[in-house]
N, CA, C and O atoms as a GROMACS GRO file, in nm:
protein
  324
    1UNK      N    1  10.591   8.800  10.430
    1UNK     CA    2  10.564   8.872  10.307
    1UNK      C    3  10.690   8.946  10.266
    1UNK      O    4  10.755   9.019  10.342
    2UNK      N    5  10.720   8.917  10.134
    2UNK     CA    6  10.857   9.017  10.102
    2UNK      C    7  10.812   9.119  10.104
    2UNK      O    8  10.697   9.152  10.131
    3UNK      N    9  10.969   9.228  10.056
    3UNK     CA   10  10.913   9.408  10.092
    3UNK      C   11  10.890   9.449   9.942
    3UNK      O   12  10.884   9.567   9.907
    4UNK      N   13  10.876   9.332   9.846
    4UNK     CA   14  10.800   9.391   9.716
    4UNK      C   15  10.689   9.361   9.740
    4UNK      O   16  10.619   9.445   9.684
    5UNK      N   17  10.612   9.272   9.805
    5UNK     CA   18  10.454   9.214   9.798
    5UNK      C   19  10.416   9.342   9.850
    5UNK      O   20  10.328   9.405   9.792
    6UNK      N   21  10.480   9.396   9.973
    6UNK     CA   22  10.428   9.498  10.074
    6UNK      C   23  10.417   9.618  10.022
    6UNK      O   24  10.320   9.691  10.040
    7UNK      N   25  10.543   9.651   9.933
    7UNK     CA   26  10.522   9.779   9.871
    7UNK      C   27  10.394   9.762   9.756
    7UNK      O   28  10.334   9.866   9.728
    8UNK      N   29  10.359   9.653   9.698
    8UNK     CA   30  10.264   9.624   9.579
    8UNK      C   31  10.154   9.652   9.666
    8UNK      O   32  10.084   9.739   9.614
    9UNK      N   33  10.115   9.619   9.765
    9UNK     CA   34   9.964   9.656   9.866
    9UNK      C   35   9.957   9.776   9.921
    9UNK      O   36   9.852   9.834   9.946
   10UNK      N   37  10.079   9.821   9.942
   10UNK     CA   38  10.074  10.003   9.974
   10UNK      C   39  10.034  10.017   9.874
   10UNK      O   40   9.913   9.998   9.874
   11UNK      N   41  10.077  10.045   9.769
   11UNK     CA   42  10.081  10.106   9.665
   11UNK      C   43   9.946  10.103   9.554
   11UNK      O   44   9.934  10.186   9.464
   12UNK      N   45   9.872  10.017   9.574
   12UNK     CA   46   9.750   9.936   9.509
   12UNK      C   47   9.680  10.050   9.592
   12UNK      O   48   9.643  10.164   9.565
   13UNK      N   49   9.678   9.962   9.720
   13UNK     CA   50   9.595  10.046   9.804
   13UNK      C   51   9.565  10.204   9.812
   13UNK      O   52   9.451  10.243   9.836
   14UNK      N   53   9.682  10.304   9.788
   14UNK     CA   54   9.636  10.417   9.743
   14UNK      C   55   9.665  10.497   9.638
   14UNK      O   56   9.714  10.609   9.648
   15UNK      N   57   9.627  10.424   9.507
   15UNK     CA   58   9.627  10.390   9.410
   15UNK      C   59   9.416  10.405   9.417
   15UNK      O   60   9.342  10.483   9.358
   16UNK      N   61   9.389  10.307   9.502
   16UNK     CA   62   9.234  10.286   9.511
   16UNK      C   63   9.184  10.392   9.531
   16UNK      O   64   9.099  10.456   9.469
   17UNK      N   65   9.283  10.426   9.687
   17UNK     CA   66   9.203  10.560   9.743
   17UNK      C   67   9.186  10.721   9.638
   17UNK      O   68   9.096  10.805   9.633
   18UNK      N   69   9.275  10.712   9.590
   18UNK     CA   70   9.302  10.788   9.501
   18UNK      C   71   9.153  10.871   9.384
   18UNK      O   72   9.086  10.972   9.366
   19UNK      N   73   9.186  10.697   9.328
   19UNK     CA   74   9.089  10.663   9.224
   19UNK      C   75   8.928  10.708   9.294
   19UNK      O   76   8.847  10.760   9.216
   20UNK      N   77   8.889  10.688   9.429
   20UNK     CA   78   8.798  10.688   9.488
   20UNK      C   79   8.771  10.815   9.525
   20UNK      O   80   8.650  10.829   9.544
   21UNK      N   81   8.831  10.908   9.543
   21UNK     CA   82   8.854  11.018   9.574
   21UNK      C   83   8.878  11.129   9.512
   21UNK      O   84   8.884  11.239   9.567
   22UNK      N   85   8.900  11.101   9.360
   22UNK     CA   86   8.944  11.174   9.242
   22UNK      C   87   9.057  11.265   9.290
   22UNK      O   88   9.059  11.386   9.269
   23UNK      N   89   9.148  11.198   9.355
   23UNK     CA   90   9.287  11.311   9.336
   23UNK      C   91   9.404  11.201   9.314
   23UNK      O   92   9.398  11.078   9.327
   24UNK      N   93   9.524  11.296   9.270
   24UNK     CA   94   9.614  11.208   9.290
   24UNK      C   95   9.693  11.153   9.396
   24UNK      O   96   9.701  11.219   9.499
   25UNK      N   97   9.748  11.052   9.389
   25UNK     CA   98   9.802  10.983   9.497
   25UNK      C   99   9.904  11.142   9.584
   25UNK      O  100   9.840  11.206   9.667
   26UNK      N  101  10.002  11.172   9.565
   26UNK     CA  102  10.058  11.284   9.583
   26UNK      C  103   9.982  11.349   9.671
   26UNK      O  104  10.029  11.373   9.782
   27UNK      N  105   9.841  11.392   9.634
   27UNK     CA  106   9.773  11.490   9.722
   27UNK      C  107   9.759  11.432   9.848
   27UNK      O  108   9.747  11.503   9.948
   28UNK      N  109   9.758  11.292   9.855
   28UNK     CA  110   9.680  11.194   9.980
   28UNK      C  111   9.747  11.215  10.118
   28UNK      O  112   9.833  11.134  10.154
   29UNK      N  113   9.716  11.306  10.186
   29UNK     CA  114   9.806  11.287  10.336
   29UNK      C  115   9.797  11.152  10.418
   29UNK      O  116   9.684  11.120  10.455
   30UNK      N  117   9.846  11.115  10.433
   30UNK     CA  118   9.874  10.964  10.445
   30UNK      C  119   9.811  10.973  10.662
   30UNK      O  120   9.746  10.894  10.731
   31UNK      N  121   9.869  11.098  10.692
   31UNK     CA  122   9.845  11.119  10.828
   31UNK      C  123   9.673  11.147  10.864
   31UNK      O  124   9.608  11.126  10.966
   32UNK      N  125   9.644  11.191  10.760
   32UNK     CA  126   9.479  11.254  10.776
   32UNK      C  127   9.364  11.173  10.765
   32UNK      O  128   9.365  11.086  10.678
   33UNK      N  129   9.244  11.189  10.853
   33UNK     CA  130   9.183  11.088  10.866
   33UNK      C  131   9.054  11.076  10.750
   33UNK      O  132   8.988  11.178  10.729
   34UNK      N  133   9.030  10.973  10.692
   34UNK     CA  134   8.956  10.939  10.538
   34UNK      C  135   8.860  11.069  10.600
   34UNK      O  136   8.871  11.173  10.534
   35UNK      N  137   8.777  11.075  10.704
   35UNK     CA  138   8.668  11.183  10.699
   35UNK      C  139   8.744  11.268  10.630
   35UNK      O  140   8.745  11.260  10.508
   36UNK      N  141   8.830  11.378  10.705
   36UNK     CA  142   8.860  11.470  10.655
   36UNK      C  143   8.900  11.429  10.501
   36UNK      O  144   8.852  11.515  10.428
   37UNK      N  145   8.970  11.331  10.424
   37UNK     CA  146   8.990  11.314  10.318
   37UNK      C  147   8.880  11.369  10.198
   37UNK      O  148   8.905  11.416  10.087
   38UNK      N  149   8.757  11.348  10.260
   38UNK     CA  150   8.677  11.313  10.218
   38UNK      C  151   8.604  11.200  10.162
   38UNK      O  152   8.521  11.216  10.073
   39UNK      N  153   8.631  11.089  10.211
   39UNK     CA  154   8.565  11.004  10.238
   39UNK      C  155   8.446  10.951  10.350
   39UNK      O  156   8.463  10.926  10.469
   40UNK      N  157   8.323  10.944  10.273
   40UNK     CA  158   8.218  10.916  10.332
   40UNK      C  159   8.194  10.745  10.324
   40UNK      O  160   8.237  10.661  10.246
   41UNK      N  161   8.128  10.738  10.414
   41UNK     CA  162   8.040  10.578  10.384
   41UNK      C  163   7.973  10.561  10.257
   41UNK      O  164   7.946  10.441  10.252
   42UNK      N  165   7.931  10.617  10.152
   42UNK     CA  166   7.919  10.526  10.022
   42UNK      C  167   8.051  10.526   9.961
   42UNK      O  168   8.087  10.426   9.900
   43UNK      N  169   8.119  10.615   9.968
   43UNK     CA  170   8.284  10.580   9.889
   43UNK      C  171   8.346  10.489   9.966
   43UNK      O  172   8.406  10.398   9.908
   44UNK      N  173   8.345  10.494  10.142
   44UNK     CA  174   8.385  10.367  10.172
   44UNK      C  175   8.380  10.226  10.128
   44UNK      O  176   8.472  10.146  10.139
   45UNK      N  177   8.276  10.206  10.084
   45UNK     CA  178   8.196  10.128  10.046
   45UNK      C  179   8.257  10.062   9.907
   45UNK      O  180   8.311   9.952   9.888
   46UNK      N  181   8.232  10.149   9.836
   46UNK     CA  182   8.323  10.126   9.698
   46UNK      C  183   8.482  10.122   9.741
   46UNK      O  184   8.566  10.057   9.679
   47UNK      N  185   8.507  10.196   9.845
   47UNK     CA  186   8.639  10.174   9.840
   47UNK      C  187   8.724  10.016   9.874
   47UNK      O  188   8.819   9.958   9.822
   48UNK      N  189   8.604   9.979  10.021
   48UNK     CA  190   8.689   9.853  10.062
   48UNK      C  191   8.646   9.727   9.922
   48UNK      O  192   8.705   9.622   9.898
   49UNK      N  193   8.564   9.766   9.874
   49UNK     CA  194   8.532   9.690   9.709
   49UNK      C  195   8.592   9.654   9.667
   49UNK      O  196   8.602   9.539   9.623
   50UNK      N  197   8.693   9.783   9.660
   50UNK     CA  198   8.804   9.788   9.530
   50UNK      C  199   8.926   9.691   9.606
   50UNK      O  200   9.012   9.631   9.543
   51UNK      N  201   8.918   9.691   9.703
   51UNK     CA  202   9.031   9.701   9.814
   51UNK      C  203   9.041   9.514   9.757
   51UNK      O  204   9.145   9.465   9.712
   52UNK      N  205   8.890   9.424   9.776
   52UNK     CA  206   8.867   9.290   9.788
   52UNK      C  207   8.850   9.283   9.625
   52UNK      O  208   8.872   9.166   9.595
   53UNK      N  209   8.825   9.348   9.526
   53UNK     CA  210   8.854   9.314   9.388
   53UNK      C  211   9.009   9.281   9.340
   53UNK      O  212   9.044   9.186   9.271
   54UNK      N  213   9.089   9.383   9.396
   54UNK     CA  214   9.200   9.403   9.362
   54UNK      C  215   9.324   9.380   9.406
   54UNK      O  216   9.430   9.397   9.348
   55UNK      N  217   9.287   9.311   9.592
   55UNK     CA  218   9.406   9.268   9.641
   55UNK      C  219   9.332   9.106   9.694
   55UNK      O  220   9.384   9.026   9.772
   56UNK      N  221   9.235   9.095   9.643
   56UNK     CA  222   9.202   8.965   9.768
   56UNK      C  223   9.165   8.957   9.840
   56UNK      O  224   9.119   8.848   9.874
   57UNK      N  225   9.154   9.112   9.952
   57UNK     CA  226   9.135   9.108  10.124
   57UNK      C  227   9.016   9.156  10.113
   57UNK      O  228   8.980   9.245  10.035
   58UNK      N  229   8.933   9.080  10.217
   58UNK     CA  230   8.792   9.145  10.184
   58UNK      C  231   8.812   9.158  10.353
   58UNK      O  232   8.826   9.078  10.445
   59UNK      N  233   8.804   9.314  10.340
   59UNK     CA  234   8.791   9.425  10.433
   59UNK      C  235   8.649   9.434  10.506
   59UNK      O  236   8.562   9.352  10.476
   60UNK      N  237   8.627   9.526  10.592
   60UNK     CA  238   8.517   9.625  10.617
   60UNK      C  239   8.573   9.781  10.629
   60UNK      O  240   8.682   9.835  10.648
   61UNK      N  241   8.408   9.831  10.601
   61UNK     CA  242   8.419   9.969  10.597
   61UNK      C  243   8.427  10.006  10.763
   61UNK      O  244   8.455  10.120  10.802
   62UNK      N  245   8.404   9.916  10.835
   62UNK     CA  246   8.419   9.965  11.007
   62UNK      C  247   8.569   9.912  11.023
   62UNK      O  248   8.612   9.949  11.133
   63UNK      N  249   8.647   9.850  10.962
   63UNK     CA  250   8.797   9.797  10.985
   63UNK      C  251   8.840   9.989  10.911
   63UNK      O  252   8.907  10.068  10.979
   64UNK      N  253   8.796  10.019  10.797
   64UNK     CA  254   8.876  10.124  10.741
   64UNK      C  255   8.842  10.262  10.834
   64UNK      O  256   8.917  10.359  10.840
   65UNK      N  257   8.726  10.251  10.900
   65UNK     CA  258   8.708  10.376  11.016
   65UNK      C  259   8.765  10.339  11.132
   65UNK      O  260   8.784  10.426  11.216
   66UNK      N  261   8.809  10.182  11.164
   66UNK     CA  262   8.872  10.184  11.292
   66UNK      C  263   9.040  10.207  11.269
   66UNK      O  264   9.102  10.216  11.375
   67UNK      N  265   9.119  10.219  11.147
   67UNK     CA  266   9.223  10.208  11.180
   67UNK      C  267   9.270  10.364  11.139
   67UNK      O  268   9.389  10.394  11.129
   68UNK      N  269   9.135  10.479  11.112
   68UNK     CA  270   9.138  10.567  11.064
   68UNK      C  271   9.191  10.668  10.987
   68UNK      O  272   9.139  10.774  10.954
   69UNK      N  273   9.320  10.615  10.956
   69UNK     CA  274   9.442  10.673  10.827
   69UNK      C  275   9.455  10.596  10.706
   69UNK      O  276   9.433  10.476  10.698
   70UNK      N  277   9.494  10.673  10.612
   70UNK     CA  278   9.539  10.589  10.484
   70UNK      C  279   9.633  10.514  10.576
   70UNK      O  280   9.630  10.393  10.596
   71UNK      N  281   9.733  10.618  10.639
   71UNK     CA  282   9.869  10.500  10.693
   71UNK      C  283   9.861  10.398  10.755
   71UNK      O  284   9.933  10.302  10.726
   72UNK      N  285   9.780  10.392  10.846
   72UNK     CA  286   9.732  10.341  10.921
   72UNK      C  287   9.659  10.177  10.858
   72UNK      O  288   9.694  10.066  10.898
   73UNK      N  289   9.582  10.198  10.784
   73UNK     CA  290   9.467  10.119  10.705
   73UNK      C  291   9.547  10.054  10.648
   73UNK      O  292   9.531   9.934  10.674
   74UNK      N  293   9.699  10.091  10.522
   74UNK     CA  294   9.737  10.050  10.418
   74UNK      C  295   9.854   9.951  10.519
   74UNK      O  296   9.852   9.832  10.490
   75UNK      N  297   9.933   9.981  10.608
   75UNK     CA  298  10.016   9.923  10.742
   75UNK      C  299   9.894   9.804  10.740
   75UNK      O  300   9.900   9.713  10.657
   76UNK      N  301   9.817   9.809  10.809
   76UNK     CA  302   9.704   9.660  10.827
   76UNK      C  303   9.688   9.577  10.676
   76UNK      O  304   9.714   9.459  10.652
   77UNK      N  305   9.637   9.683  10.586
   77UNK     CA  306   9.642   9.589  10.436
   77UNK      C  307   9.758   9.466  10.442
   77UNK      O  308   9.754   9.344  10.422
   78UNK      N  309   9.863   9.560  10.480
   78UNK     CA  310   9.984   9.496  10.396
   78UNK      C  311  10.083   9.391  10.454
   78UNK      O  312  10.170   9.321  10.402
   79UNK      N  313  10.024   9.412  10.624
   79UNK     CA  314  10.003   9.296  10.716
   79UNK      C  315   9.943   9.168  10.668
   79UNK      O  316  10.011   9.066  10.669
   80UNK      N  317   9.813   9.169  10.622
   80UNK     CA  318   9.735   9.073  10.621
   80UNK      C  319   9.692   9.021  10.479
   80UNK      O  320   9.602   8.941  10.453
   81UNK      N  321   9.784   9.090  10.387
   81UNK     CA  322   9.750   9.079  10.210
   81UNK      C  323   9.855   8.923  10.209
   81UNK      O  324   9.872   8.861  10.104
   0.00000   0.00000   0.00000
């Protein structure tokens, strides 16, 4: 994968979270885990949605609690996008 595809799936990706979460990207600690984000299992839900609308990868919401960071999560996205 080139390092534009990769930066386009970071960047999508919390872009989503964002959107899902009503803040801006900026606010997103990239280190902190979606609970604390505030993300629950119905926004998960919508989130890995958005994730398979918008990049292709059809996720799970137990893949986005097992890798438990935006950083973490968006690193795997951008692996496997």
């Amino acid at each position: 994968m080139s390092g534009e595809t990769k930066t386009s799936v970071e960047s999508t990706a919390l872009a989503l979270l964002a959107e899902v979460l009503y803040v801006e990207v900026s606010k997103i600690d990239m280190s902190t885990s979606f609970t604390e984000l505030g993300l629950d299992s119905i926004l998960a839900v919508e989130y890995v949605a958005m994730i398979k609308s918008e990049l292709g990868v059809a996720e799970t919401v137990e893949s986005l609690y097992e890798h438990g960071t935006p950083e973490a999560f968006v690193k795997h996205l951008a692996a496997n996008a």
